[in-house]
C-alpha positions in Angstrom: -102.4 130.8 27.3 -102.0 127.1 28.2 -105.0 125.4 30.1 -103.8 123.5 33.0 -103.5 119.7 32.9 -106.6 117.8 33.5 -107.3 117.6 37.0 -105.6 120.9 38.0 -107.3 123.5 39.7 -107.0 126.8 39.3 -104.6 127.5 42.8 -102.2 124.4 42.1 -98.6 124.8 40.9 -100.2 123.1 37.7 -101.9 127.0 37.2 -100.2 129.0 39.2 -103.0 132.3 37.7 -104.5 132.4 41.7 -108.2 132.6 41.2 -108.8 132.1 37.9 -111.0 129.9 36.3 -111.3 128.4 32.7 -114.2 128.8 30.9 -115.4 125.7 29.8 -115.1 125.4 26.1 -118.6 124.9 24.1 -119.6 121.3 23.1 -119.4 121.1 18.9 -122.4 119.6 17.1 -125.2 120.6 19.5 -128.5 120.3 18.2 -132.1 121.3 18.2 -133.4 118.1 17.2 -137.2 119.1 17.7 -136.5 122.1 15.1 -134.9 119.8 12.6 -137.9 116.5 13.1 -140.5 119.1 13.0 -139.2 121.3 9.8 -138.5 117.6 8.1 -142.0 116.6 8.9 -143.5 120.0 7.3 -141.5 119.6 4.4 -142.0 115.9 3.6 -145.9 117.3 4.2 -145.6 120.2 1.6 -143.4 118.1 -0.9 -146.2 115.4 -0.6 -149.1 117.4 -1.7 -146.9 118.7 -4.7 -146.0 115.3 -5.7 -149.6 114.3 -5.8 -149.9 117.2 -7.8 -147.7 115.8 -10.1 -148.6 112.1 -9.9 -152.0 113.8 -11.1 -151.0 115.2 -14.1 -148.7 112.2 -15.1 -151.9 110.2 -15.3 -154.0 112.5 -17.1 -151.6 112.9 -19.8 -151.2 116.5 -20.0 -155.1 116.8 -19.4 -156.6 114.2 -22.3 -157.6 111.2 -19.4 -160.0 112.6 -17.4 -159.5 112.3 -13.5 -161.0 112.7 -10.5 -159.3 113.1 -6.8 -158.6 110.5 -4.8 -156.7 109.4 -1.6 -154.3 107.6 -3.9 -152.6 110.5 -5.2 -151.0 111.3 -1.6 -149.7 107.8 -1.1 -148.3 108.1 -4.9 -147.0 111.9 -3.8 -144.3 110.2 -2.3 -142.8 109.5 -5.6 -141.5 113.0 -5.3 -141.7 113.5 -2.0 -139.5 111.1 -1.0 -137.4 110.9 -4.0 -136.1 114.8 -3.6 -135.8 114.6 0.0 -133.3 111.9 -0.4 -131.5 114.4 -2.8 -131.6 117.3 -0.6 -130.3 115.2 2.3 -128.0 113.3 0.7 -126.4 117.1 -0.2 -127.1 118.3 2.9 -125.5 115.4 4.9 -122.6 115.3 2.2 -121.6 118.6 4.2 -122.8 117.8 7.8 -120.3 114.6 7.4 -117.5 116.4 6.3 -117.8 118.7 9.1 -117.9 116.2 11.6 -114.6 114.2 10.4 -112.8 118.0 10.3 -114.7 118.9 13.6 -115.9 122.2 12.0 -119.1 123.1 14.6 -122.1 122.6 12.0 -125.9 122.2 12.4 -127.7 119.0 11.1 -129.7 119.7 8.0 -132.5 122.3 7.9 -135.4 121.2 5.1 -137.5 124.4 4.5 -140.9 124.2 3.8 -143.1 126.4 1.1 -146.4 126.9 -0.1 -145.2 126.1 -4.1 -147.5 124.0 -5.9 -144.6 122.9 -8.3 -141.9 122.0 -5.8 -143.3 122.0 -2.2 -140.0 123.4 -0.5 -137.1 125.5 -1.4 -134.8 123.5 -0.6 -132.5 122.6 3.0 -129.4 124.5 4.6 -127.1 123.9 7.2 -125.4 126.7 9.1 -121.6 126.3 10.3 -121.0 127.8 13.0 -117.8 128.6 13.0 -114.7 129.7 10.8 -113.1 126.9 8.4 -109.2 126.2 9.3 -107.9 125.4 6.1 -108.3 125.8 2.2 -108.6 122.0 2.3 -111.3 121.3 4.8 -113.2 124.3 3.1 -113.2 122.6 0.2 -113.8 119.1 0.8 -117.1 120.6 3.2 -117.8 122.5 -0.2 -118.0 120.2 -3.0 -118.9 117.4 -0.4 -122.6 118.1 -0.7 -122.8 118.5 -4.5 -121.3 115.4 -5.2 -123.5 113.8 -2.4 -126.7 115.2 -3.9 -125.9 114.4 -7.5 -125.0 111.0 -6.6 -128.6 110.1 -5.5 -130.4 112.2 -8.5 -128.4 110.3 -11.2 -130.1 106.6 -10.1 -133.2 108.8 -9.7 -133.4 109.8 -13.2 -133.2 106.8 -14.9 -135.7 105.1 -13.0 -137.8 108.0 -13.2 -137.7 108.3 -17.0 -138.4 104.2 -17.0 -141.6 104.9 -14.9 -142.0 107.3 -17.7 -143.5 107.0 -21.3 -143.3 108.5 -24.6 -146.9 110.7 -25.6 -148.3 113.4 -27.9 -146.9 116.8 -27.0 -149.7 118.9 -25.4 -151.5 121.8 -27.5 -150.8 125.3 -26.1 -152.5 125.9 -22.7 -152.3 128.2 -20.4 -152.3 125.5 -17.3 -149.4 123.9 -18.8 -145.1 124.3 -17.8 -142.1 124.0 -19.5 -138.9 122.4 -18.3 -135.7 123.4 -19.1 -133.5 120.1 -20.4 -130.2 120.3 -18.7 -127.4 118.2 -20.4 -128.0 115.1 -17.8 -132.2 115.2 -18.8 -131.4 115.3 -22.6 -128.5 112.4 -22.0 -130.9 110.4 -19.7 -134.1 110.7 -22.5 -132.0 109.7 -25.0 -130.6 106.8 -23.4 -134.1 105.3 -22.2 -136.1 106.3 -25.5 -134.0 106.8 -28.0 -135.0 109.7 -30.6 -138.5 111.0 -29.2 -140.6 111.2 -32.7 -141.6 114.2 -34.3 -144.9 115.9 -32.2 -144.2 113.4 -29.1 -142.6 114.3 -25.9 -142.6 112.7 -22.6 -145.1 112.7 -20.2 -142.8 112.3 -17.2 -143.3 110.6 -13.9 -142.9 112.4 -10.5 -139.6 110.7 -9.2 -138.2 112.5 -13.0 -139.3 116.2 -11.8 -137.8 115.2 -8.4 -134.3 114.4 -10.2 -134.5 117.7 -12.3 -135.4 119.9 -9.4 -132.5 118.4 -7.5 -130.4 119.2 -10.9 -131.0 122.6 -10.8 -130.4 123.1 -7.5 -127.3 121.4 -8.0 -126.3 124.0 -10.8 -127.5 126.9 -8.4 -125.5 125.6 -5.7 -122.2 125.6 -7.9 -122.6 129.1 -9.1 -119.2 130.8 -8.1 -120.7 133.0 -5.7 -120.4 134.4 -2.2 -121.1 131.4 0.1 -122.8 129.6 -1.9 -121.3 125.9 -2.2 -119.6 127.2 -6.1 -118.2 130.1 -4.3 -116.7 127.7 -1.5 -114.8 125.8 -4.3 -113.9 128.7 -6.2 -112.7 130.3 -3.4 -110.3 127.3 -2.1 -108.7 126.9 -5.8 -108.5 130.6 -6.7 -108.3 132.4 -3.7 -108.3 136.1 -4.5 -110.1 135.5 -7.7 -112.9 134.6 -6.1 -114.1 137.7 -5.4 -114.5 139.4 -9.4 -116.0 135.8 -10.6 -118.7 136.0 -7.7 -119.7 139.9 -8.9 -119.3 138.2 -12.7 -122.2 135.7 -11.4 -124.5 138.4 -10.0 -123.9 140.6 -13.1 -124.7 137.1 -15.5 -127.8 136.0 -13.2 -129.5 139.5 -13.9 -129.2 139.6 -17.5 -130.4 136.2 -17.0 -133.9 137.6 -16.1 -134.2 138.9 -19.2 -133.9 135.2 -20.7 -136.4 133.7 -18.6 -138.3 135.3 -15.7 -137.8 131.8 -13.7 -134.6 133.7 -12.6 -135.8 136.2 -10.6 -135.9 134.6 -7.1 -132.5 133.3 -7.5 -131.1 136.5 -9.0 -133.1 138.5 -6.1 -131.3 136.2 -3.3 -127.7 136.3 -5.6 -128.5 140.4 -4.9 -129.6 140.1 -1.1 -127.0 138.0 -0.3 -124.5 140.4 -2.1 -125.6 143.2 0.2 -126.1 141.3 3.1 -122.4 139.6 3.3 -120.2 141.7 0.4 -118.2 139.4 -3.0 -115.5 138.7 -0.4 -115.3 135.0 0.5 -114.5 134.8 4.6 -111.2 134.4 4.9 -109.9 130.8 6.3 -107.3 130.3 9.0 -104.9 128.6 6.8 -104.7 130.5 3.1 -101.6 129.3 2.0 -101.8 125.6 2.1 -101.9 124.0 -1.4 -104.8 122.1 -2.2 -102.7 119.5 -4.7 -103.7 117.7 -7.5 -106.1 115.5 -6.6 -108.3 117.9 -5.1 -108.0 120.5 -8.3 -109.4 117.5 -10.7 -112.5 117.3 -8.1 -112.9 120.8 -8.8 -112.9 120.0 -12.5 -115.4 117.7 -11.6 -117.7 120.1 -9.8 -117.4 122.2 -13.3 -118.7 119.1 -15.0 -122.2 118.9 -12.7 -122.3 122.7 -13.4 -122.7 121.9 -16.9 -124.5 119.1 -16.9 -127.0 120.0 -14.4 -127.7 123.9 -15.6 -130.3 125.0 -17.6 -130.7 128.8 -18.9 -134.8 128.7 -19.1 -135.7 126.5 -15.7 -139.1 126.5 -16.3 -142.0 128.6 -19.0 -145.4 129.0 -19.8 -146.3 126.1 -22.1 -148.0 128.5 -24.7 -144.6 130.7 -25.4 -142.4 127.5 -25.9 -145.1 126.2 -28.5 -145.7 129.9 -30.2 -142.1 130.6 -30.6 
């Protein structure tokens, strides 16, 4: 049906339909900005008190200085407060932007809050709220946010590892963590310290565990699943082949669990979402319009921050990494 010309009404030759009238069509990028201030607030709140955390056992040196609390840590929680909100925005944004220069109806980014002592949030979402026209626009919106995030967290890292310095590993303890060393964390050491000698490791400051947190949730991001921001690319460069690589991932993530226990929430949400939504990648409007060249070495790309960013044992008890 064609609307009439602006200015028309609904009797005039213009719309000759007598006594119909158009419904107005919704605005696009409508937003509950109270909702968004107040969940950024809480978050930058939550991520604060963990990043004193943090600050606090940076300047104990895994427990030898003795320390007491003070005010300071919060002001110095912002090391990883604001460090990983800038990564989860930037990623966020990266999408939100996209959206907006495709006009694909999206909400502004969502930062979620949570009682974790390690990380202070899980992390931000936005919702799109409606279906994506083309294999192109779904995925430059999809990789758009990866590339965003990882963009900030690469600067992030080195500074972090220059705030940071070289110490005796800890003994075994059981109030102790291991991180997992993605490629990037490994890469990053080396080039600010070199060979780390035998019985040292680093004793690393908060902005570094805001960087690695934003690197794994870069890697979980590209995992080729479902509608996650992995399954959007794989999904726009594979099409039908989406589908067996994002029950390939679920399959992988459980036996996973039996590698590390750190991947049980992920692999739990992997499995909800499966049930929830099905493998099948919502179709787009458009599925035959080739992506080209340019766009497939993006993709290649994307594979590349996978890789880089991943890490098969995200985090373990300090005592079974020193007792194995």
């Amino acid at each position: 049906m064609v609307l009439p010309p602006r200015g028309a009404s609904a009797g005039s030759d213009a719309f000759p339909f007598q006594g119909f009238v158009p419904r107005p069509t919704p605005r696009k990028f409508q937003h509950r900005w109270l909702r968004h201030v107040v969940l950024l607030l809480l978050t930058l709140g939550s991520t604060t008190l963990a990043g004193a955390c943090h600050y606090a056992a940076f300047i104990s040196d895994f427990e030898r200085n003795p320390i007491s609390p003070e005010w300071s840590w919060l002001w110095n929680g912002f090391w990883y407060s604001g460090t990983l909100l800038l990564i989860l925005g930037a990623h966020e944004m990266g999408h939100y932007l996209l959206c907006r220069r495709y006009s694909v109806d999206a909400t502004l980014p969502y930062f979620i809050p949570a009682p974790l002592p390690l990380t202070g949030t899980v992390g931000a979402v936005i919702r799109i709220r409606e279906p994506f026209p083309t294999r192109t626009v779904l995925f430059d919106i999809g990789v758009a946010g990866p590339i965003a995030g990882f963009a900030v967290l690469l600067p992030a890292l080195f500074a972090g590892m220059l705030l940071s310095r070289i110490t005796l590993a800890p003994d075994a303890s059981d109030n102790l963590i291991s991180l997992g060393e993605p490629l990037l964390f490994q890469w990053a050491a080396a080039i600010t310290f070199g060979a780390v000698p035998q019985g040292h490791t680093i004793n690393m400051h908060p902005m570094v565990f805001a960087a690695w947190f934003g690197m794994l949730a870069t890697a979980l991001n590209l995992l080729p699943f479902g509608q996650l921001d992995g399954g959007h690319i794989t999904y726009a460069t594979l099409g039908r082949w989406a589908t067996p690589l994002s029950l390939l991932t679920v399959l992988s993530a459980i036996g996973m669990t039996f590698v590390s226990t750190s991947w049980m929430f992920m692999t739990l949400m992997l499995v909800v979402m499966l049930a929830l939504f099905g493998p099948r990648h919502p179709r787009v409007l458009d599925e035959y319009e080739p992506l080209g060249r340019g766009r497939v070495l993006i993709a290649v790309f994307a594979l590349v921050m996978l890789i880089v960013c991943f890490t098969p044992v995200p985090i373990e008890p300090y005592d079974l990494i020193r007792n194995r």
